[in-house]
PDB file as gemmi writes it, atoms N, CA and C in Angstrom:
CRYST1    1.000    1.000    1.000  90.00  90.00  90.00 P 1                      
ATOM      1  N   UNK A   1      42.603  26.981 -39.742  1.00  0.00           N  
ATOM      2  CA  UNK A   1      41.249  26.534 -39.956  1.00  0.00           C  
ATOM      3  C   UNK A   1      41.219  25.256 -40.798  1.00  0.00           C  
ATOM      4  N   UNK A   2      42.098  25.105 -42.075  1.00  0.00           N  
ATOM      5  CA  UNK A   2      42.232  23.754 -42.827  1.00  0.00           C  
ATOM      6  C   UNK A   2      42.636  22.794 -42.020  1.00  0.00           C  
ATOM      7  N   UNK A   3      43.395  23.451 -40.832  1.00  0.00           N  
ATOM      8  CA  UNK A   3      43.923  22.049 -40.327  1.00  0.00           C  
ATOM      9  C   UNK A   3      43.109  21.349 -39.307  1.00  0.00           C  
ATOM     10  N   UNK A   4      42.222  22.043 -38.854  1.00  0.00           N  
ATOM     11  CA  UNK A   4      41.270  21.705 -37.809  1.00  0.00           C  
ATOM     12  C   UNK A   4      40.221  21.090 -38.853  1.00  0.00           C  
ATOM     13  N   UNK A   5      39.952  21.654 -40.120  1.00  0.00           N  
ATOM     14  CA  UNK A   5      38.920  20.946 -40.813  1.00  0.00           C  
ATOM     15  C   UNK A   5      39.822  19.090 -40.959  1.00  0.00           C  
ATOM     16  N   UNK A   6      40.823  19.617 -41.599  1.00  0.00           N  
ATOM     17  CA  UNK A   6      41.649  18.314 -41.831  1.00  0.00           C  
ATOM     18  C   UNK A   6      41.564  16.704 -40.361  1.00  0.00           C  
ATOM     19  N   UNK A   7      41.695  17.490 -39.387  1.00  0.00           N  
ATOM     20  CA  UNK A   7      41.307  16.663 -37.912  1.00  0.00           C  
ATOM     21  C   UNK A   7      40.043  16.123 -37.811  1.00  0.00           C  
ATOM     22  N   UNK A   8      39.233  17.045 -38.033  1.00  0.00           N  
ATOM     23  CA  UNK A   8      37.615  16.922 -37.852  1.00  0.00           C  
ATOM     24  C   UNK A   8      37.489  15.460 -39.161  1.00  0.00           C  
ATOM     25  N   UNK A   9      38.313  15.486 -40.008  1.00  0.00           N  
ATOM     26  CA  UNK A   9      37.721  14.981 -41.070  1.00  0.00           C  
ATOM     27  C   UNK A   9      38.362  13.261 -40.724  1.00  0.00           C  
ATOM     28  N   UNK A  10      39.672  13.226 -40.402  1.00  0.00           N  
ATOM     29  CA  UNK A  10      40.668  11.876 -39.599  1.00  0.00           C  
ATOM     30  C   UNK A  10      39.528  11.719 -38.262  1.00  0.00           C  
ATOM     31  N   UNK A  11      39.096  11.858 -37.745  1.00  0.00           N  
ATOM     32  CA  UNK A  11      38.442  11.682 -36.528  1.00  0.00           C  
ATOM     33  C   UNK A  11      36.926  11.081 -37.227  1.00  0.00           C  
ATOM     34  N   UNK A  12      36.335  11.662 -37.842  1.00  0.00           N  
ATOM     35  CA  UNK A  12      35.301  10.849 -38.378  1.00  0.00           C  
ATOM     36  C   UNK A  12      35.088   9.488 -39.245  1.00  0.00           C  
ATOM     37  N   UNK A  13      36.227   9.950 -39.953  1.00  0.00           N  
ATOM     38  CA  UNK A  13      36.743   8.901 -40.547  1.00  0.00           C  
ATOM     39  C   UNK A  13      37.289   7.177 -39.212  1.00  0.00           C  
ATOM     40  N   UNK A  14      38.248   7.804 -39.093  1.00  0.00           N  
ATOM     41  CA  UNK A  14      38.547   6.848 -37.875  1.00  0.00           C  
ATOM     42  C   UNK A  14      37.358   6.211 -37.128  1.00  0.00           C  
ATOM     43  N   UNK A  15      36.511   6.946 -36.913  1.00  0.00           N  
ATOM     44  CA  UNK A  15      34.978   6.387 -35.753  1.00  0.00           C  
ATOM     45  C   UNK A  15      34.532   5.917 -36.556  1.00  0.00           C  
ATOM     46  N   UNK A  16      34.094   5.967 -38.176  1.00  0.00           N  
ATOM     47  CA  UNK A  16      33.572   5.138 -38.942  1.00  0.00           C  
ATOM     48  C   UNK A  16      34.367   3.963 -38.841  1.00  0.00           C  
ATOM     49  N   UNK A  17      35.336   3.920 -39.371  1.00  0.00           N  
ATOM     50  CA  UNK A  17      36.342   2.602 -39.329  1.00  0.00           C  
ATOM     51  C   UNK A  17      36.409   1.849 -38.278  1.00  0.00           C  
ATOM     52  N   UNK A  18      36.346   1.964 -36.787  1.00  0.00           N  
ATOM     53  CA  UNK A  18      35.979   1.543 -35.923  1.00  0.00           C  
ATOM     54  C   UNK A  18      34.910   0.485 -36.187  1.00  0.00           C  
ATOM     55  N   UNK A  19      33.280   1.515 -35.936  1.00  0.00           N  
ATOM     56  CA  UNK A  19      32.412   0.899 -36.385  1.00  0.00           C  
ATOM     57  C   UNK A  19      32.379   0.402 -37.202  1.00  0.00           C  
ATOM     58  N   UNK A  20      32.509   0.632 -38.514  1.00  0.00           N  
ATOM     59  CA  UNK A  20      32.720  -0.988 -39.220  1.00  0.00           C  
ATOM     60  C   UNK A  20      33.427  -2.050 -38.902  1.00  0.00           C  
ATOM     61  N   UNK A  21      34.165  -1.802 -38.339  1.00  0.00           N  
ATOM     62  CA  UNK A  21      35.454  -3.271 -37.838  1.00  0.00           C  
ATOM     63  C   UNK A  21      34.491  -3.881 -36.840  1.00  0.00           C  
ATOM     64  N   UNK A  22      34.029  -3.158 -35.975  1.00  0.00           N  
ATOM     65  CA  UNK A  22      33.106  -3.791 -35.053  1.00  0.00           C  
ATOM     66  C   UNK A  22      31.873  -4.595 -35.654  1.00  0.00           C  
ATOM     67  N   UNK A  23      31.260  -3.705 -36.261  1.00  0.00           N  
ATOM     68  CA  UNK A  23      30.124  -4.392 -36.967  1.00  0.00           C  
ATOM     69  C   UNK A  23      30.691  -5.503 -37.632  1.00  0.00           C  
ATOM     70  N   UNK A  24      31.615  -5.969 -38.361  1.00  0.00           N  
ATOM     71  CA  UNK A  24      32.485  -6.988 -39.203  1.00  0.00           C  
ATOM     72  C   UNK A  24      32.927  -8.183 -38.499  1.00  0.00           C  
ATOM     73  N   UNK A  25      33.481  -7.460 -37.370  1.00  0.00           N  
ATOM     74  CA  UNK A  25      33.432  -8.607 -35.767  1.00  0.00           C  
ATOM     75  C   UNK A  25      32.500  -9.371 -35.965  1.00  0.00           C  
ATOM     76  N   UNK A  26      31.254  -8.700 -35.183  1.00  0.00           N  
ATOM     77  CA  UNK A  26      29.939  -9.104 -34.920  1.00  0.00           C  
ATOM     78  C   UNK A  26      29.755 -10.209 -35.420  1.00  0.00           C  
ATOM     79  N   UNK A  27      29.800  -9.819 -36.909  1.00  0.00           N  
ATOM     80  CA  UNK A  27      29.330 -10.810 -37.787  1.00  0.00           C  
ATOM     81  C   UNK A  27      30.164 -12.230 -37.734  1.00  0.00           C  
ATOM     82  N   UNK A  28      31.411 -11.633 -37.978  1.00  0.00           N  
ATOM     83  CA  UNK A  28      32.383 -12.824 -37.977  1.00  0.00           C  
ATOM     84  C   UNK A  28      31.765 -13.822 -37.040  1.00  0.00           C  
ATOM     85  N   UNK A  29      31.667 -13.234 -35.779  1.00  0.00           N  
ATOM     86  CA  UNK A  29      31.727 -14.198 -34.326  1.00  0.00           C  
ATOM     87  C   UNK A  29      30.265 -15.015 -34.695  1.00  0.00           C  
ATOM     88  N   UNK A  30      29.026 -14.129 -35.187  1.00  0.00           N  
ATOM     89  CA  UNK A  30      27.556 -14.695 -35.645  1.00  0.00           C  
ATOM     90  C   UNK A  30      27.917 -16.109 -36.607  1.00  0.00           C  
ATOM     91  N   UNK A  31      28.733 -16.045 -37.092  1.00  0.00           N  
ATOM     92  CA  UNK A  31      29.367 -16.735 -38.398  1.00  0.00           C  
ATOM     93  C   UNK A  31      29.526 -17.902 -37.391  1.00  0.00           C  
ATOM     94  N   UNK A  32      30.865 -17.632 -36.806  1.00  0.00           N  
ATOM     95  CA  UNK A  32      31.220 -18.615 -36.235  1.00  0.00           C  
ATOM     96  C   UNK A  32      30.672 -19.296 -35.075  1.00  0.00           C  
ATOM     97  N   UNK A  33      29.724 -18.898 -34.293  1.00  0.00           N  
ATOM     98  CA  UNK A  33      28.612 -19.488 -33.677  1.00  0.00           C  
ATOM     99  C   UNK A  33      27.924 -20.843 -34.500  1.00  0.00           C  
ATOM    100  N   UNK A  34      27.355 -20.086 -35.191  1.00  0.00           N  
ATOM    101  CA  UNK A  34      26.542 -20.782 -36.004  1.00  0.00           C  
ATOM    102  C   UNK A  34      26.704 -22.253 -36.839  1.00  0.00           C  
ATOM    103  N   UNK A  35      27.996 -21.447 -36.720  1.00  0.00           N  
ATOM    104  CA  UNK A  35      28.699 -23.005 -37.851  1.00  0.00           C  
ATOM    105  C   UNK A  35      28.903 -23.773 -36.795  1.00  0.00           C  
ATOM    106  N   UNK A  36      29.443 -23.860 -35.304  1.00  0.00           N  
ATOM    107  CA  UNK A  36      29.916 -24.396 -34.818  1.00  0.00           C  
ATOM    108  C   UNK A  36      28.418 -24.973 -33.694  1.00  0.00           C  
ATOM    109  N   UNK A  37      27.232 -24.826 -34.030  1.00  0.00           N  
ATOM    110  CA  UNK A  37      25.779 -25.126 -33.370  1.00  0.00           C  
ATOM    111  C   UNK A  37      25.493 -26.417 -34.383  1.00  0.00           C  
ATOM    112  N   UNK A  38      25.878 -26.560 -35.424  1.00  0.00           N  
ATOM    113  CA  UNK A  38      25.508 -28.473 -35.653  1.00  0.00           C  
ATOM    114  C   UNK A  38      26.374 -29.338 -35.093  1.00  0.00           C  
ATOM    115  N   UNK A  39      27.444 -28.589 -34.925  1.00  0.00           N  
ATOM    116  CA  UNK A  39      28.509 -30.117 -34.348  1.00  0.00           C  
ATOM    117  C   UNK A  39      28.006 -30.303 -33.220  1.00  0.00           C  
ATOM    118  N   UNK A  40      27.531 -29.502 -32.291  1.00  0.00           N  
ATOM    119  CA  UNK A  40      26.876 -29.984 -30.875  1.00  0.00           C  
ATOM    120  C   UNK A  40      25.759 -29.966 -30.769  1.00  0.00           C  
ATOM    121  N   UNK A  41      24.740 -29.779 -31.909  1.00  0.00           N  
ATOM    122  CA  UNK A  41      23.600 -30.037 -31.021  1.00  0.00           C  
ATOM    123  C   UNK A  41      22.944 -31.846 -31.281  1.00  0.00           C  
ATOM    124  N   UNK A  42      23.380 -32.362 -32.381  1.00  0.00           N  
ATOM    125  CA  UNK A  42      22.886 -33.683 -31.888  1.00  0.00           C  
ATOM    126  C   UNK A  42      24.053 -34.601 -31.408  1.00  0.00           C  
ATOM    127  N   UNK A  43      23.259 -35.028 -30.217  1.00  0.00           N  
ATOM    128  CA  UNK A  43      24.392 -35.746 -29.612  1.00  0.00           C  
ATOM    129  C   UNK A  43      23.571 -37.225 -30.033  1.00  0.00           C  
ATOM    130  N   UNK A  44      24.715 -38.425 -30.424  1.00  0.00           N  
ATOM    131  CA  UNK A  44      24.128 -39.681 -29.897  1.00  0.00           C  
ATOM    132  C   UNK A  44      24.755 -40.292 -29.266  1.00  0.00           C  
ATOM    133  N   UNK A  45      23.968 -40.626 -28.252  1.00  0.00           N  
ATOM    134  CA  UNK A  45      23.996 -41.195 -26.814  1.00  0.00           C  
ATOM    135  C   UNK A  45      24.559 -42.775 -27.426  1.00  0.00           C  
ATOM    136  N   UNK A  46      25.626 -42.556 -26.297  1.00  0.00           N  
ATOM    137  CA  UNK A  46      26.630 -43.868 -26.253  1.00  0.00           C  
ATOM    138  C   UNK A  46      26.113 -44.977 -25.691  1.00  0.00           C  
ATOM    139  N   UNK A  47      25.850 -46.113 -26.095  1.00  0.00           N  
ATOM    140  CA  UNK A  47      25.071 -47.405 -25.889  1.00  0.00           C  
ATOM    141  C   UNK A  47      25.924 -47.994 -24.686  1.00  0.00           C  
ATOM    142  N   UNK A  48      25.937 -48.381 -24.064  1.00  0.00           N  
ATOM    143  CA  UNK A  48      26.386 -48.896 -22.955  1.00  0.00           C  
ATOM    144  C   UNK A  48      26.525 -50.259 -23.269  1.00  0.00           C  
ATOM    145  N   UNK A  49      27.799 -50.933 -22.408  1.00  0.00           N  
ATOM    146  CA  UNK A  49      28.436 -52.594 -23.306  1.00  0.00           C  
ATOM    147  C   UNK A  49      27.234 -53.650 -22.586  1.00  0.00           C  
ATOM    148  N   UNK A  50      26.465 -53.559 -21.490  1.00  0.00           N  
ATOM    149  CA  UNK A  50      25.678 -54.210 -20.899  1.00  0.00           C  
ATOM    150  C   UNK A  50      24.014 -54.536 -22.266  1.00  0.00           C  
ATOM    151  N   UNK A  51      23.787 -53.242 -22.660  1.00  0.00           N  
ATOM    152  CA  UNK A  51      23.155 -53.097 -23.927  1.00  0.00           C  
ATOM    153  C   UNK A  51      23.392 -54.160 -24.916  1.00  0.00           C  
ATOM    154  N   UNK A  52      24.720 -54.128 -25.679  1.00  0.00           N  
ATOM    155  CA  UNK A  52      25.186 -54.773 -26.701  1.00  0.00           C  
ATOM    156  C   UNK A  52      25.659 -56.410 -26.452  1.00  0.00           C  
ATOM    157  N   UNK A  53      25.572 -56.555 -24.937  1.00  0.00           N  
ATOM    158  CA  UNK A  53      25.808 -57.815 -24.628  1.00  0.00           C  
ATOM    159  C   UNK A  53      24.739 -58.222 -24.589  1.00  0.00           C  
ATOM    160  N   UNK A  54      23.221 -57.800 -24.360  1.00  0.00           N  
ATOM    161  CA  UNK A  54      22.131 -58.517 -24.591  1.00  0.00           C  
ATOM    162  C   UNK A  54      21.571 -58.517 -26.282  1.00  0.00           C  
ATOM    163  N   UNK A  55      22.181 -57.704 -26.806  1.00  0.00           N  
ATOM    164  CA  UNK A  55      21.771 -58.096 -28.269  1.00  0.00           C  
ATOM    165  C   UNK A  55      22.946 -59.413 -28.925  1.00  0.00           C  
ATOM    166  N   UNK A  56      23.824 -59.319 -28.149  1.00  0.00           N  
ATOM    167  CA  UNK A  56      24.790 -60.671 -28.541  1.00  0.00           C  
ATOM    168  C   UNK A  56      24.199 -61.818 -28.364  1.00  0.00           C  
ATOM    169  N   UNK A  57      23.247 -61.731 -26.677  1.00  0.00           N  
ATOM    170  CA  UNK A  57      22.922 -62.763 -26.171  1.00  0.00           C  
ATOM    171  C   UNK A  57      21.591 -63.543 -27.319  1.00  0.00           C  
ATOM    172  N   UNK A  58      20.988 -62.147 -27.776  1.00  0.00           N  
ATOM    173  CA  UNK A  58      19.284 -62.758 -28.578  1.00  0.00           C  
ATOM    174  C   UNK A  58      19.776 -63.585 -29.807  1.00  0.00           C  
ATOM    175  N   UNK A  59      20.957 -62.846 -30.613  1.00  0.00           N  
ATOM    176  CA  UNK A  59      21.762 -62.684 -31.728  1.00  0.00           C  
ATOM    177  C   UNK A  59      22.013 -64.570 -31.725  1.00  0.00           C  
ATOM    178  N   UNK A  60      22.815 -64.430 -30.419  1.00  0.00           N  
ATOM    179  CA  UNK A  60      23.215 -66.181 -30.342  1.00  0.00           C  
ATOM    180  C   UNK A  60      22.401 -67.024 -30.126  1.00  0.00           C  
ATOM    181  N   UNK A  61      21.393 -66.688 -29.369  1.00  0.00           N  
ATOM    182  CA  UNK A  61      20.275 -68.099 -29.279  1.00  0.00           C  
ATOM    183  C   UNK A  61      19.562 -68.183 -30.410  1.00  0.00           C  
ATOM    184  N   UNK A  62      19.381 -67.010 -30.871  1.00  0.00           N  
ATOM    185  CA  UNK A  62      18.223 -67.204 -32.267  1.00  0.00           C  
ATOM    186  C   UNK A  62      19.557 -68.188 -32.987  1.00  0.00           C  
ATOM    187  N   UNK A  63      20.374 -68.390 -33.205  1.00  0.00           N  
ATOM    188  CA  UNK A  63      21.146 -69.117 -34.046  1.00  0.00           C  
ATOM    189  C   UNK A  63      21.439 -70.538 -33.763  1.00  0.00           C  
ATOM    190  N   UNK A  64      21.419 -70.953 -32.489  1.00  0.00           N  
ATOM    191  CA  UNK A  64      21.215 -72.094 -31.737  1.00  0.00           C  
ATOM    192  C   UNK A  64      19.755 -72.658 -32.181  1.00  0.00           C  
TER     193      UNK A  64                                                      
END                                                                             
């Protein structure tokens, strides 16, 4: 009978431990989502060289 109590008691134990590891996961991964949602959400858009050649172009006549 102790030893079946003794089982009953490793088995609950164990399913707790589980669930916490899981729940601990969870979080971890929430963690790491999160941190990793500013590096991508602003993007700035790459100017194109056709762009920067007309600000060369204003750049130089205003100086002329």
């Amino acid at each position: 009978m102790i030893a079946m109590l003794h089982f009953a008691t490793l088995v609950i134990a164990t399913m707790f431990a589980v669930a916490a590891a899981a729940a601990f996961n969870w979080l971890l991964l929430q963690a790491t989502f999160r941190m990793m949602r500013p590096a991508t959400a602003k993007r700035i858009p790459v100017r194109t060289a056709l762009v920067r050649g007309a600000e060369l172009a204003r750049a130089f006549a205003a100086q002329r």
